[in-house]
C-alpha positions in Angstrom: -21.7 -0.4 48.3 -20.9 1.3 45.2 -19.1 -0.9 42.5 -18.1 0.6 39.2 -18.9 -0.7 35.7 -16.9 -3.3 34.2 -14.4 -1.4 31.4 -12.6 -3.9 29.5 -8.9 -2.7 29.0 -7.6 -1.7 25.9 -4.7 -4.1 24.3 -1.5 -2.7 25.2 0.3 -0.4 22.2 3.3 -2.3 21.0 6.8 -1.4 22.8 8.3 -1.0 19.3 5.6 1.7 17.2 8.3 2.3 14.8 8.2 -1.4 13.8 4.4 -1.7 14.4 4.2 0.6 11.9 6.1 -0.6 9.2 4.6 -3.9 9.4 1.2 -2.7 8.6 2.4 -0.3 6.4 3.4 -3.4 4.1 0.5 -5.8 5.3 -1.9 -2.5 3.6 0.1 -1.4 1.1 -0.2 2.0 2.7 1.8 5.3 2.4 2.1 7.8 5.1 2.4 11.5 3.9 3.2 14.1 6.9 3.3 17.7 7.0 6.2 19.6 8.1 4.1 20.8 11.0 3.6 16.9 12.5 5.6 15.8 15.4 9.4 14.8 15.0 8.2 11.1 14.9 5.6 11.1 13.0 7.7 12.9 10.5 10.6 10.3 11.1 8.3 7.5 10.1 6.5 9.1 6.5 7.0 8.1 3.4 6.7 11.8 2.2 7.0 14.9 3.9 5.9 17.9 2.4 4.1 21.3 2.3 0.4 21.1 0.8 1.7 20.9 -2.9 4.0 18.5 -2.8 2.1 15.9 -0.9 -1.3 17.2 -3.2 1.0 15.7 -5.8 2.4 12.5 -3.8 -1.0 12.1 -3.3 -2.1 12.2 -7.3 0.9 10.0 -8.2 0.7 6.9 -5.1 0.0 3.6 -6.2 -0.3 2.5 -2.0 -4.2 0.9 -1.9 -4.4 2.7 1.3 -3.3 6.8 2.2 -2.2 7.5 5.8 -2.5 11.2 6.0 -0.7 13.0 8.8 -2.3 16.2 8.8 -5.2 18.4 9.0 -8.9 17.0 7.9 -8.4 19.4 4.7 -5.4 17.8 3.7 -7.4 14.0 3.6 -10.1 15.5 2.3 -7.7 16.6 -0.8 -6.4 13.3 -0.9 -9.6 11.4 -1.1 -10.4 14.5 -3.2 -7.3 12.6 -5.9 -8.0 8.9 -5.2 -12.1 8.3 -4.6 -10.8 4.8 -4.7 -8.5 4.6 -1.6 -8.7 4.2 1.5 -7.6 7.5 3.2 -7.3 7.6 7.2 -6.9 10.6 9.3 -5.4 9.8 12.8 -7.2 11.5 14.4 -10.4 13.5 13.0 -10.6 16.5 15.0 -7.5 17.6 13.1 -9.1 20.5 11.7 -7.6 23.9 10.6 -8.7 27.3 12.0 -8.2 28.5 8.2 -10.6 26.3 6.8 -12.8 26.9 9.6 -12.7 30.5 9.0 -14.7 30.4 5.2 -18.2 28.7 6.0 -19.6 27.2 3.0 -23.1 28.9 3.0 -21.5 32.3 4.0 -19.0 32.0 1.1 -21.9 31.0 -1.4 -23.2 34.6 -0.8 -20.3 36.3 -1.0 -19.6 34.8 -4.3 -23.3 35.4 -5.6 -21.9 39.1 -5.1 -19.4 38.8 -7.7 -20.9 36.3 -10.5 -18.2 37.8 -13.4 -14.8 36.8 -10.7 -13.1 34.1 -11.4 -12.5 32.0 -7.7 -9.0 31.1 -6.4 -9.2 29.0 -3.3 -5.9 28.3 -1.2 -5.8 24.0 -0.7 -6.2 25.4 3.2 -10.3 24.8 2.5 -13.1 22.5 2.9 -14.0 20.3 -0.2 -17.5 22.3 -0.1 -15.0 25.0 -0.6 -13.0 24.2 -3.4 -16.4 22.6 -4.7 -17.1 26.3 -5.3 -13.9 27.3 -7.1 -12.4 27.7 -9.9 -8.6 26.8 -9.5 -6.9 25.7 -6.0 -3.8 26.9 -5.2 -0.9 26.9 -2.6 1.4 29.2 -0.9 4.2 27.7 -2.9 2.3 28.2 -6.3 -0.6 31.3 -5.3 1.9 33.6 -7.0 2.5 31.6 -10.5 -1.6 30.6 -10.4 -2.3 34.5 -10.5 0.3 35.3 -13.1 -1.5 32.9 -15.3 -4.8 34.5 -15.3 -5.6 37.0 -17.9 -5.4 40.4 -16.6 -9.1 41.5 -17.4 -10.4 38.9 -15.3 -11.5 39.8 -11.8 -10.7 37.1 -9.0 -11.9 36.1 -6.0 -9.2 35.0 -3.7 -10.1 32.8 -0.4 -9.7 32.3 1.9 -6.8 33.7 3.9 -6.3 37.3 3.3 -2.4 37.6 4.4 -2.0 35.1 1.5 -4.1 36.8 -0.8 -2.7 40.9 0.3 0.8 39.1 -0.2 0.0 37.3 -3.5 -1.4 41.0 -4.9 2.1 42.6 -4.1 4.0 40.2 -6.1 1.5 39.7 -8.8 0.5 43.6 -8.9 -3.1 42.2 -9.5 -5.9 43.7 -7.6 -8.4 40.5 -6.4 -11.2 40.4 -3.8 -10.3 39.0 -0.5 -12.0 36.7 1.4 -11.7 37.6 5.2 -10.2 34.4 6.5 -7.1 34.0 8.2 -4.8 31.3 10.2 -4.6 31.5 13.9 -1.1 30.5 14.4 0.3 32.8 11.5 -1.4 35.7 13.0 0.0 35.1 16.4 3.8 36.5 15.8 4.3 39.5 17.6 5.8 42.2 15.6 7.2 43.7 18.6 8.8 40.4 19.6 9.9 39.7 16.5 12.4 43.5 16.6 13.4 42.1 20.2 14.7 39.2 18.6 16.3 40.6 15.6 18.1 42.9 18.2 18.8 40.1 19.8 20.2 37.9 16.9 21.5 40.8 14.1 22.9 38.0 12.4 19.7 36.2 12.2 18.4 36.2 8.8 14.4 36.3 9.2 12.3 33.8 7.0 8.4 33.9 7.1 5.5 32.1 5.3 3.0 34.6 3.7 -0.1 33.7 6.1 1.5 35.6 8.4 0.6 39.7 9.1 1.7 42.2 7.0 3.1 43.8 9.8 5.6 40.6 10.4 6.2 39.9 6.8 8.3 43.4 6.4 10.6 42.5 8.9 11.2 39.2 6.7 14.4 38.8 4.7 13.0 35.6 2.5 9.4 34.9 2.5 7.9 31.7 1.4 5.9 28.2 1.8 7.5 25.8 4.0 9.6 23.8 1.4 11.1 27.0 0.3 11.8 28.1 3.8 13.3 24.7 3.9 15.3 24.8 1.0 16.1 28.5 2.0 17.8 27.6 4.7 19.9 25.0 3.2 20.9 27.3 0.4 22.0 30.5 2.4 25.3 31.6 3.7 23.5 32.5 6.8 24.5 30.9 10.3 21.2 31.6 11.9 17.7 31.9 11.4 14.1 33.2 13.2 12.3 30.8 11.7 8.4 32.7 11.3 5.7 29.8 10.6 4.9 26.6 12.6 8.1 25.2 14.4 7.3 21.8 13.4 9.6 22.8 10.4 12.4 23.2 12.5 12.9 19.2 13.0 13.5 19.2 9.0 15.2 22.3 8.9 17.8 21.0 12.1 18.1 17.7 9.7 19.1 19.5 6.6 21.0 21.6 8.2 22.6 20.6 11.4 25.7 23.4 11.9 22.8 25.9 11.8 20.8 27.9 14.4 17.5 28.0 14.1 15.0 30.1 16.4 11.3 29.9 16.4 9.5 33.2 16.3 7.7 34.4 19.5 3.5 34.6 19.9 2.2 37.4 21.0 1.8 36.2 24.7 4.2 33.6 26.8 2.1 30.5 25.4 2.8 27.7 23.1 0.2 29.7 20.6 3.0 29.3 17.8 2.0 25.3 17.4 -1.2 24.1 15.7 -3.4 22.6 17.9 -5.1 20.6 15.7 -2.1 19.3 13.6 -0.7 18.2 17.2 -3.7 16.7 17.7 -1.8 13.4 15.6 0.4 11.6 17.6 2.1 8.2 16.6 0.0 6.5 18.8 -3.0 7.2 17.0 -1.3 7.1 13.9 -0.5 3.0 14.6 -4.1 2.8 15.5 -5.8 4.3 12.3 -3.8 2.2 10.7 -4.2 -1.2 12.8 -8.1 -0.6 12.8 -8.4 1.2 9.5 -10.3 3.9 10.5 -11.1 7.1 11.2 -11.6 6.9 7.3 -12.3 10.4 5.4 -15.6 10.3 2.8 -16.8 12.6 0.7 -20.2 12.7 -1.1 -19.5 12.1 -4.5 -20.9 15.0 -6.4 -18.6 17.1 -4.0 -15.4 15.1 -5.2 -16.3 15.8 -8.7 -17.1 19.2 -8.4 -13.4 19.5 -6.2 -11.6 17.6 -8.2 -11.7 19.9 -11.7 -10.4 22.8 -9.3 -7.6 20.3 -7.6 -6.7 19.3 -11.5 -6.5 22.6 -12.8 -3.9 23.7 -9.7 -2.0 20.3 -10.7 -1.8 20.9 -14.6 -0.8 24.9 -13.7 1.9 23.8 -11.3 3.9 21.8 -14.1 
């Protein structure tokens, strides 16, 4: 007779999380910093919320001994990137980014071999090896003012999402070389789906972060990172709005402004392709666990922090 393996059982998760959480958030001296994209709860229960600038910048200023990051593994990295000191836990480390994913580091060293006179602009959506390799790091809420400040004889790389990039040349009027990379959850609006709704909601006004297609940002009537569609939809007279990015945003968005409609933008098929996988990948189970057992911890190497933090600096000291 067969008998299975003894499996000890894991402890039970406490009935109360919420509590859990807070407790060991004041027994570490920790802070949690979400992105708009998390889950409802795990956005109920940060200390920050914020697109990648502001919590690159909640990150620079904590005094918290240990950094709970509620994100994607390029957003820790940037944090551990800030405080080389700190303990920085990602709740769960397959919580990766199909951007990031998109500019290998070897592949991008060639490309950039090709073009030894460009100055390199990486968007924060990289790898530390990545903006180990750059010049400045930017955001979509700063890409535009970054560009502005760069003298117009010098030629710039710009990496690694090209929607960002093809946008940030519009408004700049600066002609840069793109890296091919792109997000797979911006690219997955449908344009056509996007008409049927505007015909569907005339009254909707249409606001759309810049990693999205071309094709979808015409159709937009306010384009921007998530804190400005955030604040966009605070500050306009408008009733109702197709909301074109993540819909995580749309907890905050309902929050800030409760009277208001809000409708997330279709995918190109009938599939839930309009949420991150990865940043879903957090839960606030996980998230009591990273913190309970202090681990999964994000390291670097430390020549790689160095040679990422002069970038990360520059993007800070730019931003002011």
């Amino acid at each position: 007779m067969f008998t299975a393996p003894f499996a000890p059982s894991k402890p039970p998760l406490p009935k109360d999380l919420f509590g859990a959480i807070a407790d060991l958030k004041r027994d570490l001296n920790a802070v949690i910093l979400a992105h708009y994209y998390q889950d409802p709860d795990i956005q109920d229960v940060a200390d920050f919320l914020g697109d990648s600038l502001g919590l690159s910048q909640q990150a620079a200023q904590t005094d918290a001994d240990v950094i709970v990051f509620a994100g994607v593994h390029f957003m820790a990295e940037t944090a551990k990137i800030l405080n080389p000191n700190k303990l920085v836990l990602l709740p769960d480390l397959e919580a990766g980014c199909s951007l990031a994913d998109s500019c290998p580091p070897a592949e991008f060293a060639k490309f950039k071999e090709k073009h030894p006179d460009h100055l390199v602009i990486s968007y924060i959506n990289c790898t530390a090896d990545i903006k180990a390799m750059s010049d400045i790091i930017c955001t979509s809420a700063n890409a535009v003012k970054i560009v502005n400040q760069i003298p117009e004889d010098q030629p710039i790389i710009f990496a690694p999402d090209r929607n960002l990039g093809r946008y940030v040349m519009e408004q700049t009027g600066r002609d840069m070389v793109l890296w091919q990379g792109s997000c797979m959850v911006h690219e997955t609006f449908s344009e056509k789906k996007m008409v049927q709704l505007k015909i569907q909601y005339p009254n909707a006004e249409v606001i759309a972060h810049p990693e999205c297609e071309e094709s979808v940002l015409r159709h937009a009537d306010y384009i921007g990172s998530t804190t400005a569609l955030l604040k966009c939809c605070q500050q306009s007279a408008s009733q109702s709005f197709i909301v074109v990015t993540e819909p995580g945003i749309i907890h905050q968005m309902e929050k800030a402004a409760p009277d208001k409609q809000f409708i997330p933008a279709p995918p190109l098929n009938n599939c839930a392709c309009n949420e991150c996988p990865h940043m879903r990948l957090n839960t606030l189970e996980k998230l009591y666990l990273a913190m309970k057992n202090r681990e999964p911890e994000i390291t670097l190497p430390e020549s790689t922090r160095l040679a990422a933090l002069r970038p990360m600096q520059r993007m800070l000291e730019m931003s002011r």
